[in-house]
DSSP file (Angstrom, degrees, kcal/mol; ACC not computed):
  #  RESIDUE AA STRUCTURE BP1 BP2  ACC     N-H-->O    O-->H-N    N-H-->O    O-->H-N    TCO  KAPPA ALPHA  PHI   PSI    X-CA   Y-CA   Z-CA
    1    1 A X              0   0    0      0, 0.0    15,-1.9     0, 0.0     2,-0.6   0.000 360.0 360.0 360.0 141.2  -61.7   67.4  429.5
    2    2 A X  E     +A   15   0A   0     13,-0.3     2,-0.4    11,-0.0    13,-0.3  -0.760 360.0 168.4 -93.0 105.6  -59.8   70.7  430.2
    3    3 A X  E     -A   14   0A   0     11,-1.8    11,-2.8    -2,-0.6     2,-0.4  -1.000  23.7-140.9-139.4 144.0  -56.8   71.0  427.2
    4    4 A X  E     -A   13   0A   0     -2,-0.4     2,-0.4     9,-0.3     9,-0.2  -0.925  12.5-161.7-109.2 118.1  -55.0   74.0  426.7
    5    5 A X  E     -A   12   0A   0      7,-2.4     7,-1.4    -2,-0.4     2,-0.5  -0.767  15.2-157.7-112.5 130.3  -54.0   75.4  423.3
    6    6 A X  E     +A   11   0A   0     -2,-0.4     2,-0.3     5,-0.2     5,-0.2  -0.955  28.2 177.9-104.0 138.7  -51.1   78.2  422.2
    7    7 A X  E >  S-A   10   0A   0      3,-0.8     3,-2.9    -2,-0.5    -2,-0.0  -0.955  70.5 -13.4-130.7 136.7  -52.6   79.3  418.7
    8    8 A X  T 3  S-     0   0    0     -2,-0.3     3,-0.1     1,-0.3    -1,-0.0   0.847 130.9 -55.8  35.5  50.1  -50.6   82.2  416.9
    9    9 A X  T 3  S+     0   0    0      1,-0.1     2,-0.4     0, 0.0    -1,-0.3   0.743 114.7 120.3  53.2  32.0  -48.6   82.7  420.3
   10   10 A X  E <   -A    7   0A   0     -3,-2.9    -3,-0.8    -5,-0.0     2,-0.5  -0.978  61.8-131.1-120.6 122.0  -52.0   83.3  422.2
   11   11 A X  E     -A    6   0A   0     -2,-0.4     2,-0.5    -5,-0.2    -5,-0.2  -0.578  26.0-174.2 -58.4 108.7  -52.8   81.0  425.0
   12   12 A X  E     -A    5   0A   0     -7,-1.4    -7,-2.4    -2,-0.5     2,-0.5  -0.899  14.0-163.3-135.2 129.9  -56.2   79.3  425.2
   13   13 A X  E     +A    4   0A   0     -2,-0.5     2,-0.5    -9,-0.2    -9,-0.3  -0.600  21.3 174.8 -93.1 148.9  -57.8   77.2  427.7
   14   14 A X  E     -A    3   0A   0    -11,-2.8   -11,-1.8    -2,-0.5     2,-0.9  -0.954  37.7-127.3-137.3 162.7  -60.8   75.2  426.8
   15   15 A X  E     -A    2   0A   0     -2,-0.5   -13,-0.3   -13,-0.3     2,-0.1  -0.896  40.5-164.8 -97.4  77.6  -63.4   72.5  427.9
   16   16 A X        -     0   0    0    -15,-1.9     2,-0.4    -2,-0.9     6,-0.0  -0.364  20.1-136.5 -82.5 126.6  -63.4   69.6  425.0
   17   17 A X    >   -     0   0    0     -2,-0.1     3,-1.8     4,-0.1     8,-0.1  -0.908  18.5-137.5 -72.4 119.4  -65.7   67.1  424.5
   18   18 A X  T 3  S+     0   0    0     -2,-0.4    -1,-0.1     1,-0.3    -2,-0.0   0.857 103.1  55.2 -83.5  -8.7  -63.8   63.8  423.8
   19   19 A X  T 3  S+     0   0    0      2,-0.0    -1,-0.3    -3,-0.0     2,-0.2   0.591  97.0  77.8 -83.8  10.4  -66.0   62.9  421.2
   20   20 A X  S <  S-     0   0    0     -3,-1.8    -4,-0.0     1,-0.2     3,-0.0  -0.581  76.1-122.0 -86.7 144.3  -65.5   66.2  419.2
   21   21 A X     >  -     0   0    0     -2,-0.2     4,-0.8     1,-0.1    -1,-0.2   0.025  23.4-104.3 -99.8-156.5  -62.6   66.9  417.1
   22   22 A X  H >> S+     0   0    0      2,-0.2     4,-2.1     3,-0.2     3,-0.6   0.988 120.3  55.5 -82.8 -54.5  -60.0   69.5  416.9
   23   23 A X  H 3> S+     0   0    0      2,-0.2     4,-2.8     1,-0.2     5,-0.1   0.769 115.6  46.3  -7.3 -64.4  -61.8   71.3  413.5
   24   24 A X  H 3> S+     0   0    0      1,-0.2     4,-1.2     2,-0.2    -1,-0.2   0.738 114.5  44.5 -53.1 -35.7  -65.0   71.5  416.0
   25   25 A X  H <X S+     0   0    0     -4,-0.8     4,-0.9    -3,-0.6     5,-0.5   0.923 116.3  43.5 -91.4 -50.7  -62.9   72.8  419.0
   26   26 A X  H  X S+     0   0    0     -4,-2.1     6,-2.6     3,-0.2     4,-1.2   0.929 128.4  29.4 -81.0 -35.3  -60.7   75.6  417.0
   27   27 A X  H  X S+     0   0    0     -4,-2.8     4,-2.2     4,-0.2     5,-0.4   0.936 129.1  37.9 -69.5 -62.8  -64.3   77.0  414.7
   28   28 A X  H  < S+     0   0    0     -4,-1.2    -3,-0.2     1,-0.3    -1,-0.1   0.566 129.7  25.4 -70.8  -7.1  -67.0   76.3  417.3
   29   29 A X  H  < S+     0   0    0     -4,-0.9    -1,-0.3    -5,-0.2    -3,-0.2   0.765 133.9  28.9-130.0 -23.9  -65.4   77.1  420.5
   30   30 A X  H  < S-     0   0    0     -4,-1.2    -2,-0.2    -5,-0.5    -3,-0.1   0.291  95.5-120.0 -87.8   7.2  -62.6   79.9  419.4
   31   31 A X     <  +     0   0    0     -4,-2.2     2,-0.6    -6,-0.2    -4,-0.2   0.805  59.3 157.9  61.6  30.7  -64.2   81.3  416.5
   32   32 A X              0   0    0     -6,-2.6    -1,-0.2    -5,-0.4    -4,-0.1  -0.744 360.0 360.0 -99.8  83.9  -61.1   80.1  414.5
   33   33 A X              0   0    0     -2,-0.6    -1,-0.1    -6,-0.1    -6,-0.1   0.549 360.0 360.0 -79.9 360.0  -61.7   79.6  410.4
């Protein structure tokens, strides 16, 4: 599923697994700790 995120006022689109969780989706897929 295609969801789209504003993080610190930068827009990012991403490609989610629905069984994965948000934690997974901001480290593993923006590089976000």
């Amino acid at each position: 599923m295609d969801i789209e995120l504003t993080i610190n006022g930068s827009t990012a689109q991403v490609k989610a697994e629905p069984d994965k969780t948000l934690l997974y989706l901001l480290r593993d897929n923006l590089g976000l700790t």
